[in-house]
OpenMM code with the backbone's topology and positions (N, CA, C; nanometers):
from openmm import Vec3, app, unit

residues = "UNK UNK UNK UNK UNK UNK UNK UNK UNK UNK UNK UNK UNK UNK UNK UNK UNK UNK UNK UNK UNK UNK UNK UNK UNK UNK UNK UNK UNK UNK UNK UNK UNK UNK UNK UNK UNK UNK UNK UNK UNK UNK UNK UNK UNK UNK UNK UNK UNK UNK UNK UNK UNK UNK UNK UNK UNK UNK UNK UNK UNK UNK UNK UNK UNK UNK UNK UNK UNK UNK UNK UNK UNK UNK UNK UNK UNK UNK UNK UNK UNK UNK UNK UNK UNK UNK UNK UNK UNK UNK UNK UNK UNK UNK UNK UNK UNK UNK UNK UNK UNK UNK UNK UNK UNK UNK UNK UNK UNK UNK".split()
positions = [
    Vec3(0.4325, 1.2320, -2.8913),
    Vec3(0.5192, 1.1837, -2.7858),
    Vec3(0.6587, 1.2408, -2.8070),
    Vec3(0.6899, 1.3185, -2.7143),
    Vec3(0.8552, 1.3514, -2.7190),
    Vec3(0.9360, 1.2567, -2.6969),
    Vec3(1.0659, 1.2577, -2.7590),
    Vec3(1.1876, 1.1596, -2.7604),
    Vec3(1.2963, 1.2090, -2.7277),
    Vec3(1.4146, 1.1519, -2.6977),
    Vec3(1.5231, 1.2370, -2.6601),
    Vec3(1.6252, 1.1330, -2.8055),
    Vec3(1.6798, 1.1543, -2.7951),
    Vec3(1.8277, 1.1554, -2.9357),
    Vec3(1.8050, 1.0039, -2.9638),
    Vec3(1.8017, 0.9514, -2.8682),
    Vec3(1.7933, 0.7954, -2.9091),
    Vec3(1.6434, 0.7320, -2.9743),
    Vec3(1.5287, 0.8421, -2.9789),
    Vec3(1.3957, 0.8414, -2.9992),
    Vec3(1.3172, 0.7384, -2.8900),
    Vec3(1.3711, 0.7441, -2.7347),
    Vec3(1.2703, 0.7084, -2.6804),
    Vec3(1.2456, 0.7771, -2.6286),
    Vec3(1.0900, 0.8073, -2.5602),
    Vec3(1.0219, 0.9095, -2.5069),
    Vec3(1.0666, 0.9551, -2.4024),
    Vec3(1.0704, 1.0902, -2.3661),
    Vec3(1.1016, 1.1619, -2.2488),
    Vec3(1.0202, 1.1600, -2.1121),
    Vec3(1.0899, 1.1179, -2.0120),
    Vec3(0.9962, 1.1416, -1.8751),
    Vec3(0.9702, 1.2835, -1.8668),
    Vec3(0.8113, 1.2532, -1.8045),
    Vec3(0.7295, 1.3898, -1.7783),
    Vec3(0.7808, 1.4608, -1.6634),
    Vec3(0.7927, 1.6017, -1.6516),
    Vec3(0.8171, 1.6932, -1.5413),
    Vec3(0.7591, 1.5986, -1.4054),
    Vec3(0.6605, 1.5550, -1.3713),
    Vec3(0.5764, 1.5398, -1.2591),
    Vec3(0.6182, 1.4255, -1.1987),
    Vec3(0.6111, 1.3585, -1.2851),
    Vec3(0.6693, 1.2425, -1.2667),
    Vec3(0.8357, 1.2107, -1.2267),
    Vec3(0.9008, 1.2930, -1.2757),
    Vec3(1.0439, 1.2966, -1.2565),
    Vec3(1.0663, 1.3877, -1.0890),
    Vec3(0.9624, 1.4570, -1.0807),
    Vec3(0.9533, 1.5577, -0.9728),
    Vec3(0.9279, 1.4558, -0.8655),
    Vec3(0.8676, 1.3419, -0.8511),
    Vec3(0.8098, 1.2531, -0.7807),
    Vec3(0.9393, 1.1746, -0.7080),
    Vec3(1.0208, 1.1350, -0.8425),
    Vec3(1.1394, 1.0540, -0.7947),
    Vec3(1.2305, 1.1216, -0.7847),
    Vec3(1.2698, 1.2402, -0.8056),
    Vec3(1.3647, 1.3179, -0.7398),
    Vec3(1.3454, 1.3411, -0.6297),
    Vec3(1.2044, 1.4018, -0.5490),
    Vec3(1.1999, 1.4328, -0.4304),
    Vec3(1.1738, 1.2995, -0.3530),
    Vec3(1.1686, 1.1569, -0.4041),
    Vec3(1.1779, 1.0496, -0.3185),
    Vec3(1.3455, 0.9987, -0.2934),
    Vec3(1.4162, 1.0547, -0.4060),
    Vec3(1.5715, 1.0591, -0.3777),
    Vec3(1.6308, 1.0950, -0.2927),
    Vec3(1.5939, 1.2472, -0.3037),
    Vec3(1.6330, 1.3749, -0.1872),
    Vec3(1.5420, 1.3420, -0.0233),
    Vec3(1.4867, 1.2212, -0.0266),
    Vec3(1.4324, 1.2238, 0.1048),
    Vec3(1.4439, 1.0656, 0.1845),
    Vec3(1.5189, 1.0171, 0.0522),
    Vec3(1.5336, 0.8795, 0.1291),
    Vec3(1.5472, 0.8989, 0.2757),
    Vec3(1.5098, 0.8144, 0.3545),
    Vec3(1.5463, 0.7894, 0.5017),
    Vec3(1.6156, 0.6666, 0.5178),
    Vec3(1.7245, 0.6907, 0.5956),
    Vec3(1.8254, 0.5415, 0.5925),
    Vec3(1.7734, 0.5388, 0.7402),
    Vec3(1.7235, 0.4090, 0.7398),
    Vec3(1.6811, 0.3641, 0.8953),
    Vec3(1.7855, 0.3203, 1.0153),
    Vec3(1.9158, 0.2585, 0.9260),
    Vec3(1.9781, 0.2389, 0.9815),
    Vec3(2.0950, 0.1527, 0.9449),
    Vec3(2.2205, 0.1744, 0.9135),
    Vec3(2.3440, 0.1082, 0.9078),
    Vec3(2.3224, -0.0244, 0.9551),
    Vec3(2.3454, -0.1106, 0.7984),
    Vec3(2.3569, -0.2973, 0.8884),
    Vec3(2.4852, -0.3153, 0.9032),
    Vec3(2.5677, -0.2774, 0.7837),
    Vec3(2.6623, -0.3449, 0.7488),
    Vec3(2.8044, -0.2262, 0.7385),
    Vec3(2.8661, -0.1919, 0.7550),
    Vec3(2.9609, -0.1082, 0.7133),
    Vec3(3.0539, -0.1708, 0.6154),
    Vec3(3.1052, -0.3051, 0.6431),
    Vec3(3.1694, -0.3456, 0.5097),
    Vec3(3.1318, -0.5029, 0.4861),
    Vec3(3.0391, -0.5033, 0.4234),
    Vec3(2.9959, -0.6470, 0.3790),
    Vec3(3.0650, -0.7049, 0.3025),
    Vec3(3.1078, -0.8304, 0.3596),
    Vec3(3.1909, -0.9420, 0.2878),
    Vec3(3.0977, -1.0101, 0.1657),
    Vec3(2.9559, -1.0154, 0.2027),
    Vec3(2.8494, -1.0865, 0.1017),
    Vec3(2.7305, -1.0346, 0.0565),
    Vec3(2.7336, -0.9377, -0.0327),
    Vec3(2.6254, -0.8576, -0.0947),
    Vec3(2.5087, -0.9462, -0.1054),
    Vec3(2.5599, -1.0783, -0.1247),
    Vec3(2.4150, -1.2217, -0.1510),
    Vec3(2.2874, -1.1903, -0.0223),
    Vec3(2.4088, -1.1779, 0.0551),
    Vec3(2.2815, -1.1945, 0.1649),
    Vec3(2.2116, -1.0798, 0.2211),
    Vec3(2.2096, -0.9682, 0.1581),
    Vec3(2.1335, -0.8552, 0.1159),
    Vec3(2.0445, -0.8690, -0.0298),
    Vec3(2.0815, -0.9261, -0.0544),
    Vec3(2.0126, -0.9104, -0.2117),
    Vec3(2.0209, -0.8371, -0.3438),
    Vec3(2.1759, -0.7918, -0.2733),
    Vec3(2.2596, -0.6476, -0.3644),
    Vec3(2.3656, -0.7367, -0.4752),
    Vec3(2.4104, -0.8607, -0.4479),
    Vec3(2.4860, -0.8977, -0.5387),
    Vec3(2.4215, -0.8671, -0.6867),
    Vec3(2.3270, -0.8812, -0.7090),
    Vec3(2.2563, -0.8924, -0.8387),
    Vec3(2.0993, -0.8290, -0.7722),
    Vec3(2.1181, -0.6863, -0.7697),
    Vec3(2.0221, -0.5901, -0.6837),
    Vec3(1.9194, -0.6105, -0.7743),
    Vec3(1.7553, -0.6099, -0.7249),
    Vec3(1.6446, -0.6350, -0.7909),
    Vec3(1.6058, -0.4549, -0.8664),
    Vec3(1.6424, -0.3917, -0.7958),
    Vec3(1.6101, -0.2616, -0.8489),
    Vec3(1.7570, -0.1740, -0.8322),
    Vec3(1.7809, -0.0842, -0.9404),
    Vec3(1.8499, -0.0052, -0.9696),
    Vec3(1.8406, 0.1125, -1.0050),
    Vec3(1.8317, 0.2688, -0.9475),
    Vec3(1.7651, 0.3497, -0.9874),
    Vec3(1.8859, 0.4377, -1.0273),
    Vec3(1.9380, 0.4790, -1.1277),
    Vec3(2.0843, 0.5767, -1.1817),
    Vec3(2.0287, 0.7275, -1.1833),
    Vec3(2.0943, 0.8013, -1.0999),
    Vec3(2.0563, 0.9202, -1.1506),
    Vec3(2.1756, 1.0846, -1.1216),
    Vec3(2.1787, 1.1337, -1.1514),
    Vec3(2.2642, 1.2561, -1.1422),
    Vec3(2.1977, 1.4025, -1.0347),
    Vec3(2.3129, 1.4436, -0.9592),
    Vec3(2.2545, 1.5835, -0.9016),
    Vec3(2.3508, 1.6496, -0.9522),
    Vec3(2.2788, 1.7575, -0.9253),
    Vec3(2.3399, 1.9450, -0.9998),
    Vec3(2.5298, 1.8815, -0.9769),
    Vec3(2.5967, 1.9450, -1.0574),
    Vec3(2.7478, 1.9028, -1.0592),
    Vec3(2.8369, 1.7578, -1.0603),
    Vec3(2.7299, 1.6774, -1.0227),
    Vec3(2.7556, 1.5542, -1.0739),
    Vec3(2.8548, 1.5445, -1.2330),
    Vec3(2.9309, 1.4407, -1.2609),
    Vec3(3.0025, 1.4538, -1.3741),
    Vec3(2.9554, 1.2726, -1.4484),
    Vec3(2.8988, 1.1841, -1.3096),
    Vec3(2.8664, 1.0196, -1.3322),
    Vec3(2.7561, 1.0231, -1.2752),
    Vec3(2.6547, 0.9140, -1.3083),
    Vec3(2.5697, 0.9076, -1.2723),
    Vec3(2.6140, 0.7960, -1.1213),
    Vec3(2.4986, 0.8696, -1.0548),
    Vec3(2.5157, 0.7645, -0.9149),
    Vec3(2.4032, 0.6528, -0.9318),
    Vec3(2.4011, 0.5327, -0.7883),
    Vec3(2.3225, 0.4262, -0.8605),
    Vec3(2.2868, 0.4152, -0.7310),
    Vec3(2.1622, 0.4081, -0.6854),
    Vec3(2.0568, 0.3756, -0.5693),
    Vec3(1.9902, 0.1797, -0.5807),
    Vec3(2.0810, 0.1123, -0.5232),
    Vec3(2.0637, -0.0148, -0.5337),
    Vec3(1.9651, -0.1165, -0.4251),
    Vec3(1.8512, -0.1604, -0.4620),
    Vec3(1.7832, -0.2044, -0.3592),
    Vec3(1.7557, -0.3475, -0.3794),
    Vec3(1.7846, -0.3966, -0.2596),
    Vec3(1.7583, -0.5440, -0.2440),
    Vec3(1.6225, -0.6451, -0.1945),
    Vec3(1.6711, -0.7237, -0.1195),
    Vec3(1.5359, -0.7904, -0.0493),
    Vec3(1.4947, -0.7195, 0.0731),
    Vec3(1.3745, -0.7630, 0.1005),
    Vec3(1.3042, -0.7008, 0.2050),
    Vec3(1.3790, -0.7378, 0.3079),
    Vec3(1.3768, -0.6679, 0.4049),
    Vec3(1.4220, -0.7738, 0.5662),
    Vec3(1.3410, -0.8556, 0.5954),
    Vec3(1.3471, -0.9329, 0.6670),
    Vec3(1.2036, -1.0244, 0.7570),
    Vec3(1.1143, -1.0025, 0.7446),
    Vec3(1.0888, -0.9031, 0.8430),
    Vec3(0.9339, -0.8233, 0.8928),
    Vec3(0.8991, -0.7605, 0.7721),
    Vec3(0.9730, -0.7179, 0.6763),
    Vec3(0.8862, -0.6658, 0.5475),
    Vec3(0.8723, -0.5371, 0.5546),
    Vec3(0.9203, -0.4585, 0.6724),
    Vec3(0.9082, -0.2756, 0.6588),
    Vec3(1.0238, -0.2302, 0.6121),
    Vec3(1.1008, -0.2678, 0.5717),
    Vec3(1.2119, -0.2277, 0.4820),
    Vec3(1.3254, -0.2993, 0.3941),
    Vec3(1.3853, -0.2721, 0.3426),
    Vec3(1.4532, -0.2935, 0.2022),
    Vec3(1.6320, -0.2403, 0.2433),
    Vec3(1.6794, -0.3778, 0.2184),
    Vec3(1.8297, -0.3616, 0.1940),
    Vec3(1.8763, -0.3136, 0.1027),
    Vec3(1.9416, -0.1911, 0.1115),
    Vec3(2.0538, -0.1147, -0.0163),
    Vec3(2.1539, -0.0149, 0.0256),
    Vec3(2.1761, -0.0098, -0.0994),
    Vec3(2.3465, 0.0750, -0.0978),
    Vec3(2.3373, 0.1101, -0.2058),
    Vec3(2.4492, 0.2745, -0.2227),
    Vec3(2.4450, 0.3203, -0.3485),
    Vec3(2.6229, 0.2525, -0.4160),
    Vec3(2.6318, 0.2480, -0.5110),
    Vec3(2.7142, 0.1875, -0.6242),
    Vec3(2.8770, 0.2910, -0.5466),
    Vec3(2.8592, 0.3549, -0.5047),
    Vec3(3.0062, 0.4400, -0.4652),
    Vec3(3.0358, 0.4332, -0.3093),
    Vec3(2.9361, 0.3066, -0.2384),
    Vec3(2.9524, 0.3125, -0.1254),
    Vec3(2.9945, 0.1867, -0.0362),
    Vec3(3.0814, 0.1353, 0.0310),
    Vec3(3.0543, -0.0174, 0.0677),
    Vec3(2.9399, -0.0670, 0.1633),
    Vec3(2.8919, 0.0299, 0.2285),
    Vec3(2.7989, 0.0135, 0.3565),
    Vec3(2.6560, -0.0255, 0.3235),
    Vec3(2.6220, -0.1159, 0.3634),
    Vec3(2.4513, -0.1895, 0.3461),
    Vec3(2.3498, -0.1235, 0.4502),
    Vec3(2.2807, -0.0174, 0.3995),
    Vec3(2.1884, 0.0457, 0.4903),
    Vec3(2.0364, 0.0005, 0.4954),
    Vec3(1.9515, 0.0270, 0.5221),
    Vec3(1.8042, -0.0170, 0.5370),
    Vec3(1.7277, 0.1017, 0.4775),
    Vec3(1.5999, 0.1018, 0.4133),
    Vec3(1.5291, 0.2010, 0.3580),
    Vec3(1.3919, 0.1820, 0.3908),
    Vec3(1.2841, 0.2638, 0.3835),
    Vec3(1.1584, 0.1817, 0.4539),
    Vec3(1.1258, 0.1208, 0.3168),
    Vec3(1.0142, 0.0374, 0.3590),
    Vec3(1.0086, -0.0553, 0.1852),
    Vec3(0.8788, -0.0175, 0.1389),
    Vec3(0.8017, 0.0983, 0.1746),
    Vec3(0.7278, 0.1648, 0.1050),
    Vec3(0.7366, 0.2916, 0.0362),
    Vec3(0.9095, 0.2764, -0.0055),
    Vec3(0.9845, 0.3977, -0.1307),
    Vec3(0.9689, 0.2689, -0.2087),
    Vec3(0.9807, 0.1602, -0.2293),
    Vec3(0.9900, 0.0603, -0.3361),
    Vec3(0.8919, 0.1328, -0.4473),
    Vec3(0.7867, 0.1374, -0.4202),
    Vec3(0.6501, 0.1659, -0.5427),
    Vec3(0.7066, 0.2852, -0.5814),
    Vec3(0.7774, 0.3623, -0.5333),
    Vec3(0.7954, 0.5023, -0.5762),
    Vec3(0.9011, 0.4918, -0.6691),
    Vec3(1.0292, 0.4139, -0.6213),
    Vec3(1.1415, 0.4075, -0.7045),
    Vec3(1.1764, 0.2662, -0.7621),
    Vec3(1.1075, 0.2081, -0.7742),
    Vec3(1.0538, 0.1253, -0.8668),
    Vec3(1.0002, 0.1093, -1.0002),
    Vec3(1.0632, 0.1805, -1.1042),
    Vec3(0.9966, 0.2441, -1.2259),
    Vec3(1.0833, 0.2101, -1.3238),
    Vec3(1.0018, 0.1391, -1.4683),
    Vec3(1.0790, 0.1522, -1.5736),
    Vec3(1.0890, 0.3234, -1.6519),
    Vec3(1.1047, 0.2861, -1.7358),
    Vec3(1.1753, 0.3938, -1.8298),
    Vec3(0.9924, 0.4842, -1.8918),
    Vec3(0.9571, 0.3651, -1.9087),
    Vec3(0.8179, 0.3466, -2.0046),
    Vec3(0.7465, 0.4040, -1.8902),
    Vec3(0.7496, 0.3614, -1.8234),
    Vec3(0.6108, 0.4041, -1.6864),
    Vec3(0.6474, 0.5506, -1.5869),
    Vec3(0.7422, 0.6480, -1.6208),
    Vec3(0.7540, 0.7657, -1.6016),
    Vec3(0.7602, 0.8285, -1.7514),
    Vec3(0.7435, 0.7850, -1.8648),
    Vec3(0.7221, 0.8606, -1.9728),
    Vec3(0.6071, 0.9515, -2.0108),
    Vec3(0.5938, 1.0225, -2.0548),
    Vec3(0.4440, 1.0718, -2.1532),
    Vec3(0.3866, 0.9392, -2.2387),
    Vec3(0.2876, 0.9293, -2.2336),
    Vec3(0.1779, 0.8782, -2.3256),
    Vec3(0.0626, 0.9163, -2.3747),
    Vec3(0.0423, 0.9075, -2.5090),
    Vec3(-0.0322, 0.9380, -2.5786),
    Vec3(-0.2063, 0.9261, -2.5203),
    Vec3(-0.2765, 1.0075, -2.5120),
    Vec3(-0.4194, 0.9884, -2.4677),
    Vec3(-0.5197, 0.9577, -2.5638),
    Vec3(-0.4596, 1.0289, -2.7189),
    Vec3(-0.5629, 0.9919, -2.8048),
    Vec3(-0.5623, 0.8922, -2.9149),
] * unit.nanometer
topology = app.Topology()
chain = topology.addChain("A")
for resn in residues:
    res = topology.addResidue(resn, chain)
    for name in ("N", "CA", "C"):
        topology.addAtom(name, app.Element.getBySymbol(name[0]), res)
């Protein structure tokens, strides 16, 4: 099992390829909020998922923050960490960007 400096295991190419190109393709369905007074009632105050990640020239990592479902359940309230605006996402990127550390890693087969 490969490790990186801190000795936990490294995410696999394929896998990282998976959630990068679910990054690069988010679809924002649609602007709720442009400046929300109450992240609570998105589900962003204390966001259930948090996905951090960097593009080419980046110097900080950015943060893809997702909340509760809407109503109807076809999509997911979020915002990224550098933005004030509460947008909508469809809520079947959840399974995709939904991932610990451990569950995009390599693991051992034998």
């Amino acid at each position: 099992m490969e490790a990186d400096g801190a000795g936990a295991p490294r995410p696999t190419k394929p896998k990282l390829s998976g959630l990068a190109n679910t990054l690069a393709t988010v679809d924002v369905v649609r602007i709720v909020d442009e400046n929300p007074t109450n992240l609570n009632d998105y589900g962003l105050s204390n966001a259930r998922i948090a996905v951090a990640f960097k593009a080419e020239g980046d110097k900080d990592y950015r943060r893809l923050l997702l909340g509760e479902k809407t109503p109807t359940g076809s999509d997911l309230f979020a915002r990224r960490n550098d933005e004030k605006k509460v947008f909508l996402i469809p809520a079947f990127q959840e399974a995709t960007l939904n991932k610990s550390r451990r569950s995009i890693c390599a693991t051992r087969t034998s």
